[in-house]
C-alpha positions in Angstrom: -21.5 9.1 8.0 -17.9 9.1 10.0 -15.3 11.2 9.5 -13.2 8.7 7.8 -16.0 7.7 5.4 -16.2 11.5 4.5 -12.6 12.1 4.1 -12.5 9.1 1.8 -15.4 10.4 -0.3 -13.3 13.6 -0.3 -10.5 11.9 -1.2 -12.3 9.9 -4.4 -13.5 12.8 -5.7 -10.5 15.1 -5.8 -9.0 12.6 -7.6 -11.7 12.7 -9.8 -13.6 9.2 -9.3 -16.8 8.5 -8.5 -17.8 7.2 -4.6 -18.7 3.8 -5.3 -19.5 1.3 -2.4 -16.5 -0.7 -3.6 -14.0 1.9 -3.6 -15.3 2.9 0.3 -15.0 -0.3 1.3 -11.3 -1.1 0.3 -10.0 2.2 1.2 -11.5 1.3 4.4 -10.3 -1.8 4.8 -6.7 -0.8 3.7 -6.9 2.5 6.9 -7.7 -0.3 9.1 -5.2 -3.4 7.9 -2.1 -3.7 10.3 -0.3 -5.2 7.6 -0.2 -4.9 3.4 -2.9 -7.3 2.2 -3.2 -8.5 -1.4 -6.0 -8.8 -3.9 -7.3 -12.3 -2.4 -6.9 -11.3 1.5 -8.8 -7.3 0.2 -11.6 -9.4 -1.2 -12.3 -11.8 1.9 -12.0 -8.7 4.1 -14.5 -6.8 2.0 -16.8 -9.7 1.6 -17.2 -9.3 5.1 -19.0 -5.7 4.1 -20.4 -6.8 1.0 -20.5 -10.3 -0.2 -21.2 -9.5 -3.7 -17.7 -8.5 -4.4 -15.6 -10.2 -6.7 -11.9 -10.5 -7.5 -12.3 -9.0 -10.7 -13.9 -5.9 -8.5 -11.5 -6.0 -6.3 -8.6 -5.6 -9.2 -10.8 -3.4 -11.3 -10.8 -0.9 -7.9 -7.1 -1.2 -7.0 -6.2 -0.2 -10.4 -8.1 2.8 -10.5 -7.3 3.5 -6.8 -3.6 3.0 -7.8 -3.8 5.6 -10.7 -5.6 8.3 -8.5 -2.2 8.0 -6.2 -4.8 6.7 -3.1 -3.2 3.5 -3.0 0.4 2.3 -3.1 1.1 -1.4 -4.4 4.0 -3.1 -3.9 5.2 -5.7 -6.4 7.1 -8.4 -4.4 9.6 -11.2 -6.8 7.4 -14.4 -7.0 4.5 -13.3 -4.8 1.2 -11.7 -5.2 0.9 -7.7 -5.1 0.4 -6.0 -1.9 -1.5 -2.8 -1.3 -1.3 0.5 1.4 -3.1 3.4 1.4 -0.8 6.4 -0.5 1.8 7.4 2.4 1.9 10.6 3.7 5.6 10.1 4.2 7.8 8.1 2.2 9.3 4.7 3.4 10.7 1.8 2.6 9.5 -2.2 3.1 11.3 -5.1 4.2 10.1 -8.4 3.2 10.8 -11.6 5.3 11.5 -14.0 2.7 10.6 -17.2 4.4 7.3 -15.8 6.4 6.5 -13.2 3.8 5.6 -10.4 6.1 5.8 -7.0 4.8 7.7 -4.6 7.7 7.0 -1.0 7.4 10.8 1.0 7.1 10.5 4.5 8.5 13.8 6.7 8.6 14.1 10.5 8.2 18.1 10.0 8.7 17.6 7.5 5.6 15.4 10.1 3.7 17.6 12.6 4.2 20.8 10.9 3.1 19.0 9.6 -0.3 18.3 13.7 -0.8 21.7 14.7 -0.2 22.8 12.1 -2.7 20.5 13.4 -5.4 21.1 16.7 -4.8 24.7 16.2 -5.1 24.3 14.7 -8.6 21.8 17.8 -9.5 18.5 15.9 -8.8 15.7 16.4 -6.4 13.6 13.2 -5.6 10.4 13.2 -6.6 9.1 9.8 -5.4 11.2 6.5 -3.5 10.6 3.2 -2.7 13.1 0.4 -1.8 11.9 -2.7 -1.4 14.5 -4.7 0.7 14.2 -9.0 0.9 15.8 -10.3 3.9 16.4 -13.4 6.5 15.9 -13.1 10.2 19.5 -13.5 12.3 19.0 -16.3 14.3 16.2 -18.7 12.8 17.2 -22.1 12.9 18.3 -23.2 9.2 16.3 -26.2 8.2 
């Protein structure tokens, strides 16, 4: 058993949910994805580790992933959900709106300026997320 297959046991059960094949597998998957996949794209991946999954697993595990904090999704205007593992720091995603790629937004200055502006008001943040839809400069207009 690896490290990261431990950790993510670990993980299930603090949260208090059993380790299920399913639930190994799509944390796994969503460790390893470069960018922020969505039910359809988590379900061919995993496939490719167990080909009796099905979408309503896949759902039926994100959901319960989501409400354990271990997974993140990210509810995009007009498009399917996408799904990260839980961030250990907050941040912030851009969405291209003609490609649809999802761009991680990283930014202590940012961070520290929302906290300033709460604090100011009397607040202290307790969770963020700005979900920012943009157009690349430059790209020829059709």
């Amino acid at each position: 058993m690896s490290a990261e297959t431990t950790d993510f046991a670990k993980a299930l059960r603090e949260a208090g949910l059993r380790v299920t094949q399913q639930r190994m597998a799509l944390l796994s998957i969503l460790m390893d994805a470069a960018d922020h996949p969505n039910a359809d794209e988590l379900l061919a991946r995993a496939r490719g580790l167990d080909d009796s999954m099905s979408l309503a697993t896949v759902y039926r595990t994100l959901s319960a992933l989501e409400e354990a904090g271990l997974i993140r999704k990210l509810s995009l205007e007009g498009e399917p959900s996408r799904y990260e593992i839980a961030p250990v720091a907050e941040h912030d995603h851009l969405v291209d709106v003609e490609t649809g790629e999802v761009i991680e937004l990283e930014s202590d200055e940012i961070n520290r300026m929302r906290a300033e502006l709460a604090a100011r008001l009397g607040y202290e943040i307790v969770s963020q997320h700005t979900l920012i839809r943009a157009r690349k400069l430059g790209r020829d207009e059709a």
